[in-house]
Backbone as CSV, one residue per row, in Angstrom:
resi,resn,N_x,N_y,N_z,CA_x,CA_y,CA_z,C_x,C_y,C_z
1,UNK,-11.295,8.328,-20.815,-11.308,7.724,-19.500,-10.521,8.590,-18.524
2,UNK,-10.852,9.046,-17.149,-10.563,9.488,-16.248,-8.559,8.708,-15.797
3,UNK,-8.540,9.932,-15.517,-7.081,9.646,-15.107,-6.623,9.891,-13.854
4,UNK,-6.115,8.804,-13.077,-5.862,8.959,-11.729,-4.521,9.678,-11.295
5,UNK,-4.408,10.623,-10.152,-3.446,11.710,-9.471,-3.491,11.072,-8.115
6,UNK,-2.279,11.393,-7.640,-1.827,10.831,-6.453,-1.299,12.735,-5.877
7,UNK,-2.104,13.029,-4.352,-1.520,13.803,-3.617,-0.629,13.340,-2.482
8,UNK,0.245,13.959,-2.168,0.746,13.688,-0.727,1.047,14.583,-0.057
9,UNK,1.708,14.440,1.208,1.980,15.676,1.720,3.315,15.992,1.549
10,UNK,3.447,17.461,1.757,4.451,17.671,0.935,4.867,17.401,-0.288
11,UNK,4.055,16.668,-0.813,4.496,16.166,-2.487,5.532,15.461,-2.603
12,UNK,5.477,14.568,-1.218,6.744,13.602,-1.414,6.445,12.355,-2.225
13,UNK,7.303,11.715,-2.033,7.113,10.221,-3.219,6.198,9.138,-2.223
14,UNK,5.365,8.461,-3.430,4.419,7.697,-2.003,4.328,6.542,-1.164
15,UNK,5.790,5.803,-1.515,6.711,4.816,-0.931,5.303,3.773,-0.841
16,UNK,5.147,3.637,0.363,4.563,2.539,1.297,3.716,3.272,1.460
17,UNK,2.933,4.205,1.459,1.787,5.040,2.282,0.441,4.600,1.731
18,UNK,-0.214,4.432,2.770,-1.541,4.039,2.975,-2.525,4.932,2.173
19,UNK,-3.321,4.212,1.296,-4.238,4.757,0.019,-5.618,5.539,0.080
20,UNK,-6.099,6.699,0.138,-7.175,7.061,0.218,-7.529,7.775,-0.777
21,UNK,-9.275,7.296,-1.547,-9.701,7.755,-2.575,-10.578,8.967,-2.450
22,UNK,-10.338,10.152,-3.058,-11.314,11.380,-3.291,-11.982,10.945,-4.061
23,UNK,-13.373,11.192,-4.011,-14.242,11.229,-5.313,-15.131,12.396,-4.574
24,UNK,-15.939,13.625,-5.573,-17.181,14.215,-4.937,-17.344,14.799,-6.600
25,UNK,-18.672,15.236,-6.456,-19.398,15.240,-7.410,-18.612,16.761,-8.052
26,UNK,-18.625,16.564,-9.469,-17.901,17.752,-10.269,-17.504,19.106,-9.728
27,UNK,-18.727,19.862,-9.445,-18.778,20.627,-9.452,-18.224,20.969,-7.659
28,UNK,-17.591,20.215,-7.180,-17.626,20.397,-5.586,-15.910,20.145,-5.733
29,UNK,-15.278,19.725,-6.899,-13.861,19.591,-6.945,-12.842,20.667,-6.137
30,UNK,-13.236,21.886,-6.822,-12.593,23.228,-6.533,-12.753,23.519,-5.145
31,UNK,-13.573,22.984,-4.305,-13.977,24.304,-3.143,-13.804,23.070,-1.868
32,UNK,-13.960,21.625,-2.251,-13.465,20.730,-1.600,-12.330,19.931,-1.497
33,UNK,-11.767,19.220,-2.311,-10.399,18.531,-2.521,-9.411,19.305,-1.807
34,UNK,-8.819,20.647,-1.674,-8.078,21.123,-0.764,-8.237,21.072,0.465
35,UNK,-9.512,21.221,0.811,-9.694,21.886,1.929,-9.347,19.903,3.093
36,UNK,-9.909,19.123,2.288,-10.340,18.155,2.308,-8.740,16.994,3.021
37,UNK,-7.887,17.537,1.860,-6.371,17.286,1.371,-5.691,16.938,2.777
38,UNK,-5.995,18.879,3.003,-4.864,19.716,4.001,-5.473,18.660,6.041
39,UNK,-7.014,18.823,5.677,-7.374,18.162,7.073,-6.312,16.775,7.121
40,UNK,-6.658,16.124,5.640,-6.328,14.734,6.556,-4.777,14.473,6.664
41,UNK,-4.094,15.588,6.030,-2.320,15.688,6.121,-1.837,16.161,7.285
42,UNK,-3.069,16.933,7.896,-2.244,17.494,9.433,-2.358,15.971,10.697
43,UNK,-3.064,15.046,9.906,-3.040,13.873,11.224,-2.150,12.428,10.360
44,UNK,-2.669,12.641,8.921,-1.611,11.012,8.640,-0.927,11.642,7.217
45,UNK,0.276,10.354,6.922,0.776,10.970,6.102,0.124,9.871,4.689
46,UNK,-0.443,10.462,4.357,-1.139,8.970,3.230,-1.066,9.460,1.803
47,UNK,-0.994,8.808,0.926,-1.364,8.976,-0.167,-2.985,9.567,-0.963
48,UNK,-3.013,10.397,-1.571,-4.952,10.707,-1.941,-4.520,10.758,-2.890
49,UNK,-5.656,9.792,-3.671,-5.746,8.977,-5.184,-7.120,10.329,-5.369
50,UNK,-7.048,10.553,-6.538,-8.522,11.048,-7.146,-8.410,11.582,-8.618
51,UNK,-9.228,11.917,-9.427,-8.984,12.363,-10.685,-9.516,13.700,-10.899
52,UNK,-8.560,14.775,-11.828,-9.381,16.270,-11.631,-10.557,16.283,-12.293
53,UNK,-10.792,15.254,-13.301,-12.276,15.690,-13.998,-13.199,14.491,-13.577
54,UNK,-13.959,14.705,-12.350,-14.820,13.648,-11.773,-16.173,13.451,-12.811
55,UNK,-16.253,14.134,-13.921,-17.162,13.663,-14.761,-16.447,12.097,-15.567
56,UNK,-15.256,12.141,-16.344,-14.998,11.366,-16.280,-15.218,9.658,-16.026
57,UNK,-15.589,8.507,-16.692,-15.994,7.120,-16.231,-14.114,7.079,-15.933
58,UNK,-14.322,5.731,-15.206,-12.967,5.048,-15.041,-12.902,3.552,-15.323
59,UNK,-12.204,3.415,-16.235,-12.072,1.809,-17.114,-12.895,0.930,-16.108
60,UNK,-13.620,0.214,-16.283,-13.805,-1.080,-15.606,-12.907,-2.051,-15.037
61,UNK,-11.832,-2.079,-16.489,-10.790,-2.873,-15.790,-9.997,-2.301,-14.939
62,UNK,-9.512,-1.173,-14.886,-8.633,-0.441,-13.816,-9.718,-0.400,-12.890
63,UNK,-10.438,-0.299,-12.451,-11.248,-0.103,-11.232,-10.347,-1.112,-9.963
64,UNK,-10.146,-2.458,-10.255,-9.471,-3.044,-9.272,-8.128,-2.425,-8.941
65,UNK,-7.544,-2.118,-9.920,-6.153,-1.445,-9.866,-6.378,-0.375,-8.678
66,UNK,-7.158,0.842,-9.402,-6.875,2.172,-9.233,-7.732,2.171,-8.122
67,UNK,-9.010,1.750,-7.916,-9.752,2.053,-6.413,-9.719,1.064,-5.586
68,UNK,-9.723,-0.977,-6.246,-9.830,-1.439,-5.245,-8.602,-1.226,-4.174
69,UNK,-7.508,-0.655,-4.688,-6.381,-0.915,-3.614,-6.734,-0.152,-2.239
70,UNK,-7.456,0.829,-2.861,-7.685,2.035,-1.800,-7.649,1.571,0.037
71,UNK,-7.359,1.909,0.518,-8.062,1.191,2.316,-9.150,2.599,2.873
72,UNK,-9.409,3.858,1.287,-11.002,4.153,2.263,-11.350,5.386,1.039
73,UNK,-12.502,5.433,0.934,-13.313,6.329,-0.218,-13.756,7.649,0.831
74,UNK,-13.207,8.913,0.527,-13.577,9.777,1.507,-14.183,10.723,-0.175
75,UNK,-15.707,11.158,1.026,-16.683,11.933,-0.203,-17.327,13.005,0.493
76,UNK,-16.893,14.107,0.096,-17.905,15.859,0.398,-19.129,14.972,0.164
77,UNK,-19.918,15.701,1.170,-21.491,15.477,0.739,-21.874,16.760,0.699
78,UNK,-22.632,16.862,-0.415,-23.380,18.556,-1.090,-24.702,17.892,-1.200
79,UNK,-25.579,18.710,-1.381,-26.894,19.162,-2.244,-26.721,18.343,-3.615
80,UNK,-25.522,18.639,-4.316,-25.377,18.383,-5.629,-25.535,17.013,-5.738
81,UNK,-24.421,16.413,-4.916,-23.524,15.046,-4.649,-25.342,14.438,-4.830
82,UNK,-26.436,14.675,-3.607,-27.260,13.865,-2.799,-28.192,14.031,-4.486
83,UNK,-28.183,14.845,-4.991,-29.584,14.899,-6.115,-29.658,15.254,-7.609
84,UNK,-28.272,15.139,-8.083,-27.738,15.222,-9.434,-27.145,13.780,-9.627
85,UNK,-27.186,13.336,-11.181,-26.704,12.006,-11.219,-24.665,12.340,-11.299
86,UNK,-23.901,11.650,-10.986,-22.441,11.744,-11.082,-22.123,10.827,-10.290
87,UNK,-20.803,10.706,-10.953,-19.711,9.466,-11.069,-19.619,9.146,-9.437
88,UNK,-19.604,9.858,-8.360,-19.478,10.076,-6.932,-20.363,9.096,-6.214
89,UNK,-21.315,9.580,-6.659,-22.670,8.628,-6.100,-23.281,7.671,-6.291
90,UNK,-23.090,7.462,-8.087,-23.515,6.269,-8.911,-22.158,5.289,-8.791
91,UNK,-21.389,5.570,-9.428,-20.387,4.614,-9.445,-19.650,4.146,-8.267
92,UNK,-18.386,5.592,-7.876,-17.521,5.336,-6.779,-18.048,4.320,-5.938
93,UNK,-19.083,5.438,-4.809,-19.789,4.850,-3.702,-20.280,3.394,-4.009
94,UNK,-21.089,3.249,-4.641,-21.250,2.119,-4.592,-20.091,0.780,-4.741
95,UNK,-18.976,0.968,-5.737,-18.202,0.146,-6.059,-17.469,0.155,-4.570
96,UNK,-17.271,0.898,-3.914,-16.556,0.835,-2.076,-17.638,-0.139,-1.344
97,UNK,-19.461,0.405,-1.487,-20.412,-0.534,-0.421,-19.891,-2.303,-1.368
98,UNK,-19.875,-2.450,-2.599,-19.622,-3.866,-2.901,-18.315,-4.238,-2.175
99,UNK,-17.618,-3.539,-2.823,-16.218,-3.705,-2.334,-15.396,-3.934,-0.637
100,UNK,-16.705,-3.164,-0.055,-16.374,-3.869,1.692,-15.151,-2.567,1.500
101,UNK,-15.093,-1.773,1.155,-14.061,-0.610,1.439,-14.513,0.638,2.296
102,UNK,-13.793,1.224,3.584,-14.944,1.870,4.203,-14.980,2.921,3.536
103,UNK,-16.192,3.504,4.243,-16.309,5.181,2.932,-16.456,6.066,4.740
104,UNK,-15.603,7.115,4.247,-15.864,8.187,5.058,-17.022,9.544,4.549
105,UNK,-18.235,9.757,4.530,-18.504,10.989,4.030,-18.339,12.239,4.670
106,UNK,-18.006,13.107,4.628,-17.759,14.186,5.041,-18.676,15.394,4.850
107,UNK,-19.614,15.849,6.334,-21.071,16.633,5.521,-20.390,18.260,5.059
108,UNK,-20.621,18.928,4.062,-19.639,19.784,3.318,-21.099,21.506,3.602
109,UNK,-22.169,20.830,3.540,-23.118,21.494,3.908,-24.219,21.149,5.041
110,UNK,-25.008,22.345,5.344,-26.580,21.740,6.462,-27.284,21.490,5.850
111,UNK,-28.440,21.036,7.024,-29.249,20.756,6.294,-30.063,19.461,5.360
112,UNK,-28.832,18.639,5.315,-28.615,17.754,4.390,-29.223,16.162,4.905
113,UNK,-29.431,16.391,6.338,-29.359,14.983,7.470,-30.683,13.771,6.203
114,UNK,-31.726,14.645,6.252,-32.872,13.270,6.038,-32.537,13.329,4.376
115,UNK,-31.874,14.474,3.397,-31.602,13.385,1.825,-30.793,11.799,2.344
116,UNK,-29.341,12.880,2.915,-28.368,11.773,3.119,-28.880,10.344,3.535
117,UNK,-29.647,10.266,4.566,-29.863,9.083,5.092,-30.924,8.437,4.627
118,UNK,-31.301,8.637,3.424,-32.141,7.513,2.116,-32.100,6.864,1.873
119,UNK,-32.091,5.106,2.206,-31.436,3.935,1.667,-30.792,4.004,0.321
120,UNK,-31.186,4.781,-0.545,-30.377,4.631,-1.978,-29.425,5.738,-2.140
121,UNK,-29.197,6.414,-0.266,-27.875,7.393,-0.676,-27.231,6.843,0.419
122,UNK,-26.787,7.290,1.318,-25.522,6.864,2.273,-26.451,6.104,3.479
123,UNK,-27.949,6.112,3.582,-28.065,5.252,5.027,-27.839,5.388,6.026
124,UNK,-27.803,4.764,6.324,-27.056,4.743,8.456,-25.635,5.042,8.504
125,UNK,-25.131,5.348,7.300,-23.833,5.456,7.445,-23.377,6.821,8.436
126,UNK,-22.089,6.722,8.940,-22.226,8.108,9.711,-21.345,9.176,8.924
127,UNK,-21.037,10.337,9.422,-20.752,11.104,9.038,-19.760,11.904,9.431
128,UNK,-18.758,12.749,9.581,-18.570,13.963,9.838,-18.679,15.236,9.903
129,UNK,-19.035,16.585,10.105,-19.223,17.705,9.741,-18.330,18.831,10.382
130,UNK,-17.677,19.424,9.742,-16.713,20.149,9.735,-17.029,21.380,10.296
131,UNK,-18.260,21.809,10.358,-18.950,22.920,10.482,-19.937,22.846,11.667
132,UNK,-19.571,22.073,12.180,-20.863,21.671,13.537,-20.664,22.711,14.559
133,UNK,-22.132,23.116,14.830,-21.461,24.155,16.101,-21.832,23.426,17.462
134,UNK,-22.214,22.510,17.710,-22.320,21.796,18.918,-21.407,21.907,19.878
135,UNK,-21.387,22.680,20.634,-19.902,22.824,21.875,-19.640,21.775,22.867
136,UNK,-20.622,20.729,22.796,-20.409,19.447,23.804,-20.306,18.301,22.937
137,UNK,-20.126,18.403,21.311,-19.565,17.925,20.846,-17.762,17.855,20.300
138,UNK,-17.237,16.086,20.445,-15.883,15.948,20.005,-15.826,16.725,18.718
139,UNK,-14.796,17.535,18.725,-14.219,18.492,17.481,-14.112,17.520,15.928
140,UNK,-14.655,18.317,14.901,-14.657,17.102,13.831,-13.140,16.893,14.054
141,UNK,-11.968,17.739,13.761,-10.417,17.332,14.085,-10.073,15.766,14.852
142,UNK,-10.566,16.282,15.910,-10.248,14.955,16.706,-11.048,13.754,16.160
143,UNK,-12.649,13.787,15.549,-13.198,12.431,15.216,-12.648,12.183,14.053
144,UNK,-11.905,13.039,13.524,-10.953,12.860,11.607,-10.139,11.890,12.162
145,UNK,-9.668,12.539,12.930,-7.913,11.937,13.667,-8.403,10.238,14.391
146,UNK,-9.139,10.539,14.525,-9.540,8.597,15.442,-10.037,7.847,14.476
147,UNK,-11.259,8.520,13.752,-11.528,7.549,12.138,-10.632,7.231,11.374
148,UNK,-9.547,7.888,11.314,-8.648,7.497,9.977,-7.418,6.499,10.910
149,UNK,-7.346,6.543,12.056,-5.983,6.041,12.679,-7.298,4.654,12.980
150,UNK,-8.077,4.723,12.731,-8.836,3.194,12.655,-8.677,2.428,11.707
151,UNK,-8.478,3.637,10.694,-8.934,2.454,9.108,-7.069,2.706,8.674
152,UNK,-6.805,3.663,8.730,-5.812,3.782,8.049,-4.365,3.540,8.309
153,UNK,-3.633,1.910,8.538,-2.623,1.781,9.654,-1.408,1.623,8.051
154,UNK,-0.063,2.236,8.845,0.588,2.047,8.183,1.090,0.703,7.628
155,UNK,2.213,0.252,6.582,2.041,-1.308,6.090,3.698,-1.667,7.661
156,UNK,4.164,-0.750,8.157,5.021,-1.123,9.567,3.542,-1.621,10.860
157,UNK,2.811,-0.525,10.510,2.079,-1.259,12.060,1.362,-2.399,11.835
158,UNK,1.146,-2.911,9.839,0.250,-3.980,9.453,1.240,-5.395,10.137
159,UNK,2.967,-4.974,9.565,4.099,-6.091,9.853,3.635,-6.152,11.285
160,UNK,3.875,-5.426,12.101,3.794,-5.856,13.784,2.637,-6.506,14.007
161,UNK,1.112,-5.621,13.759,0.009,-6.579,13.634,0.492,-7.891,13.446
162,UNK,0.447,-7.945,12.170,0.733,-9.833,11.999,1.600,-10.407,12.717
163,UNK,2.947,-9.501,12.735,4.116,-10.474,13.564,3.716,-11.288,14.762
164,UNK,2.874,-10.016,15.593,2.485,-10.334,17.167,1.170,-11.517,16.829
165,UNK,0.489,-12.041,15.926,-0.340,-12.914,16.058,-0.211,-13.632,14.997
166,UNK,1.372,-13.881,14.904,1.706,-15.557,14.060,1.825,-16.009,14.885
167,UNK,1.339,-17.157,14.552,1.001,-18.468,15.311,1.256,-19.212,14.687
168,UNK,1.899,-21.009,14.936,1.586,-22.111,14.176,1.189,-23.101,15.213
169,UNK,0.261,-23.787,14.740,-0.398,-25.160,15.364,0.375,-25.991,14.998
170,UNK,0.682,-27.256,15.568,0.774,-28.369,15.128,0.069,-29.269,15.792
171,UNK,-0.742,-30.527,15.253,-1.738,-31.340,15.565,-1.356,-32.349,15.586
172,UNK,-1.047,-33.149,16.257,-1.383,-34.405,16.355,-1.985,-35.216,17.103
173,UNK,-1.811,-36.842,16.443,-2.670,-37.854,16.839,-1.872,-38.879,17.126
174,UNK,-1.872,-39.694,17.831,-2.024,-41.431,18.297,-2.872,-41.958,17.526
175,UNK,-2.609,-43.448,17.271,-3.851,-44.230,16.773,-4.577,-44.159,18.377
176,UNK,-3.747,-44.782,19.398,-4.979,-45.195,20.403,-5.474,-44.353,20.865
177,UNK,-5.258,-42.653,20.709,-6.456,-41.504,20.462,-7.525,-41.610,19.758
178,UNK,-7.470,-42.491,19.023,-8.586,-42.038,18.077,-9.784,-42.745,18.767
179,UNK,-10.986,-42.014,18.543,-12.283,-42.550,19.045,-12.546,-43.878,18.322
180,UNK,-12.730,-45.039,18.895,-12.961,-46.313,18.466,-14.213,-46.609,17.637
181,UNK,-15.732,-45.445,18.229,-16.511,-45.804,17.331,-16.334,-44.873,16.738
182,UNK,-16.032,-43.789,16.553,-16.294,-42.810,14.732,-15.121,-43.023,14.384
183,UNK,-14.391,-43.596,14.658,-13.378,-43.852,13.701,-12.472,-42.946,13.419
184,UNK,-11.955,-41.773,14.423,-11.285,-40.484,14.513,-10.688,-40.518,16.024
């Protein structure tokens, strides 16, 4: 069974930091996971869960442990990923679409637009591409940096979140409130 690694930046300890899962298909380990790493460390400081041998199954029962905690499944999309069977595409991905966990894919090659968007591969889902030469397009950098500061809030900005929208009701009633014919 596959064994889960925790990166961070700097290789510090991963306290409180917000969880993001690598998965991409085997053979895309080496030439992606760094490159992959280093982008999303220059905008947040998070934890990246992933395992070095993505052939590997991962227990069933750890699945809640080890991925559901995640708050987002980020996946290279290759050639390989879209049309070889592996753990990336069969398992991961899908256990994130059940799971209501968002998935970021990341396009790693061209070319790729009409596999990707196959109902039985990623869909309407959108994308990033690192490699876009569009000059009147937002820099993938900056759409990294706004996607992840969407999904990915620290557990201080989760406390304020909540703080600022506790609320308590209290309800009450009179009898001679109550509606005479329903009886409320």
């Amino acid at each position: 069974m596959a064994n889960i690694k925790i990166e961070t930046k700097n290789h510090l300890d991963i306290g409180k930091k917000t969880r993001v899962y690598f998965t991409c298909h085997p053979d895309d380990f080496e030439k992606c996971f760094k490159k992959i790493c280093d982008d999303i460390f220059k905008t947040h400081d998070c934890a990246i869960y992933y395992t070095e041998d993505m052939c590997e199954a991962i227990a069933e029962d750890e699945k809640e442990t080890d991925l559901g905690r995640n708050n987002l499944f980020v996946i290279p999309v290759t050639f390989k990923l879209l049309t070889t069977p592996n753990r990336a595409m069969d398992e991961d991905f899908r256990y994130a679409m059940e799971k209501h966990i968002p998935v970021l894919p990341i396009m790693m090659e061209s070319g790729l637009d009409e596999l990707y968007s196959k109902p039985d591969k990623f869909g309407e889902l959108q994308f990033l591409n690192p490699y876009s030469t569009d000059p009147t397009e937002i820099s993938y950098k900056e759409k990294l940096k706004k996607h992840l500061e969407a999904i990915l809030i620290s557990d201080e900005m989760a406390k304020r979140v909540r703080a600022a929208f506790d609320a308590y009701i209290f309800l009450s009633y009179r009898k001679k409130d109550r509606n005479t014919q329903t009886g409320l």
